[in-house]
C-alpha positions as CSV (number, residue, x, y, z in Angstrom):
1,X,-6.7,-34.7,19.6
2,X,-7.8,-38.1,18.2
3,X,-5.9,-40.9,16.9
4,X,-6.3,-43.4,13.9
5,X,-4.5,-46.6,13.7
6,X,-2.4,-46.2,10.2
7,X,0.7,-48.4,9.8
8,X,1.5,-49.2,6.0
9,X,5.3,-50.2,7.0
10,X,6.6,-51.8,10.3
11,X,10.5,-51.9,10.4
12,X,13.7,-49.7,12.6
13,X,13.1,-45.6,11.3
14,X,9.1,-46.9,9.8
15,X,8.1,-43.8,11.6
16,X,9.8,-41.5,8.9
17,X,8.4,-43.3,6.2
18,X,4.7,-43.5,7.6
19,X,4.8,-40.3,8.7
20,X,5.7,-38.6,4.8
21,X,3.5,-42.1,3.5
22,X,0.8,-40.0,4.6
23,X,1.6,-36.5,4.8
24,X,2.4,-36.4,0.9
25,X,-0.5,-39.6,0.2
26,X,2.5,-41.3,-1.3
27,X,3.3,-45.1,-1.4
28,X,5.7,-46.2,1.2
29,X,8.5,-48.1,-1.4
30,X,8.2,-44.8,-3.3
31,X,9.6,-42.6,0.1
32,X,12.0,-45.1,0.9
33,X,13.4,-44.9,-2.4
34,X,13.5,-41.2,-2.1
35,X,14.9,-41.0,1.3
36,X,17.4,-43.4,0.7
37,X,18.4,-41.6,-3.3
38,X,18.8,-38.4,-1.2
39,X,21.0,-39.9,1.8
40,X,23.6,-40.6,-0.8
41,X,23.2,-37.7,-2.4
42,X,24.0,-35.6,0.1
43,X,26.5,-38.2,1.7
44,X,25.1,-39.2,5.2
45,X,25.3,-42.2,7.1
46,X,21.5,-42.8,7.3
47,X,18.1,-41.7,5.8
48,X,17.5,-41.3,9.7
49,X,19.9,-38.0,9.8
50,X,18.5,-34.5,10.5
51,X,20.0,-33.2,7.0
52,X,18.3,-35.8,5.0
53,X,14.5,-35.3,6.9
54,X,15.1,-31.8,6.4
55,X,16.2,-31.6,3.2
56,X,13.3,-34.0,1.7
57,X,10.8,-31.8,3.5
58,X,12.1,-28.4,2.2
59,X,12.1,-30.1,-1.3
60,X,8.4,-30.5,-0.5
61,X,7.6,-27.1,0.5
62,X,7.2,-28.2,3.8
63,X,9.3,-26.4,6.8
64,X,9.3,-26.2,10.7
65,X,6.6,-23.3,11.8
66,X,9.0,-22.4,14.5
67,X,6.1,-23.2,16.5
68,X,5.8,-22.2,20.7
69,X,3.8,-25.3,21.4
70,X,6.2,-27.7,23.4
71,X,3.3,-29.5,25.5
72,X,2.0,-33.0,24.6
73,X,0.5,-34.0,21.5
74,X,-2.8,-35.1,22.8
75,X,-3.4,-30.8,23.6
76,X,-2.0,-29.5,20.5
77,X,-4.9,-28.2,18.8
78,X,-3.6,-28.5,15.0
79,X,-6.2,-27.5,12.0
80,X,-5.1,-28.7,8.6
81,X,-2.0,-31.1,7.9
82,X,1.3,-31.3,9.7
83,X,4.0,-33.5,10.4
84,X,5.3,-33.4,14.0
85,X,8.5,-34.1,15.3
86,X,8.2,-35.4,19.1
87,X,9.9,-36.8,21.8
88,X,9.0,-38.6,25.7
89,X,11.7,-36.2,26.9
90,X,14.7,-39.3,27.4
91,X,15.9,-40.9,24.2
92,X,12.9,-41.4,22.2
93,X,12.2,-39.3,19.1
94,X,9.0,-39.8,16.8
95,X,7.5,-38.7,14.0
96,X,4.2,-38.5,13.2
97,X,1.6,-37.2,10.7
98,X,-1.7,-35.3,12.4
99,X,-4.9,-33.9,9.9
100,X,-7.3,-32.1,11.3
101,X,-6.4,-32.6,14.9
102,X,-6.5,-36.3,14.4
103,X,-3.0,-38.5,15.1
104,X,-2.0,-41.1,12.3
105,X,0.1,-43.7,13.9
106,X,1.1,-47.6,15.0
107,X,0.6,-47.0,18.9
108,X,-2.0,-44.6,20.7
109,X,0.5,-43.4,23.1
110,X,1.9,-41.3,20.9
111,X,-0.7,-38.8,22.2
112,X,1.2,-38.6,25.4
113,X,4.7,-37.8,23.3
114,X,5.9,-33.9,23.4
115,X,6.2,-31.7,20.3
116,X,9.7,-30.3,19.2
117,X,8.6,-29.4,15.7
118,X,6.1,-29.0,13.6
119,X,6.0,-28.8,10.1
120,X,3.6,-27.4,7.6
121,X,3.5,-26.6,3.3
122,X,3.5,-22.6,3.4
């Protein structure tokens, strides 16, 4: 797995928004907007919240693989386009956008996060 520096938006929750910014090749304000239209749609508290990620995904045609992998980023082997949920296994969760076995993100440690999901268009 390689990484690419790509950071279009640097505030609290960015990773959401850099993560679909580039998944979807979509301008940043343009997500935000979405994100926050469908948090008070559906009434939750944050654009941050499981249901709201989710639900702006599966509008997308894009949905968890139910994948096996649970090992570090930097071994997945991942062909083709997929945004991936991960974690350091305490209280950190990330998100993170990876084409072609390559890792868009701010910080190169996110190689060394874990995978909890990954999600794909079907």
């Amino acid at each position: 797995m390689k990484f690419n520096y790509y950071n279009p938006v640097d505030e609290k929750g960015g990773c959401i928004f850099r993560s679909f910014s580039k998944y979807f090749d979509k301008d940043y304000n343009s997500i935000k907007e979405e994100m926050l239209d469908l948090q008070k749609k559906l009434n939750c508290e944050s654009y941050t919240d499981d249901l709201v990620i989710e639900t702006y995904l599966n509008d997308h045609g894009v949905f968890d693989i139910n994948s096996t992998y649970k090992g570090q980023i930097k071994n997945l082997q991942n062909e083709g386009k997929s945004i991936i949920l991960c974690y350091n296994k305490k209280d950190f969760y990330h998100m993170v956008t990876v084409i072609d076995n390559t890792v868009f993100d701010k910080h190169e440690e996110t190689l060394d996060l874990y995978v909890l999901k990954i999600y794909k268009r079907r």
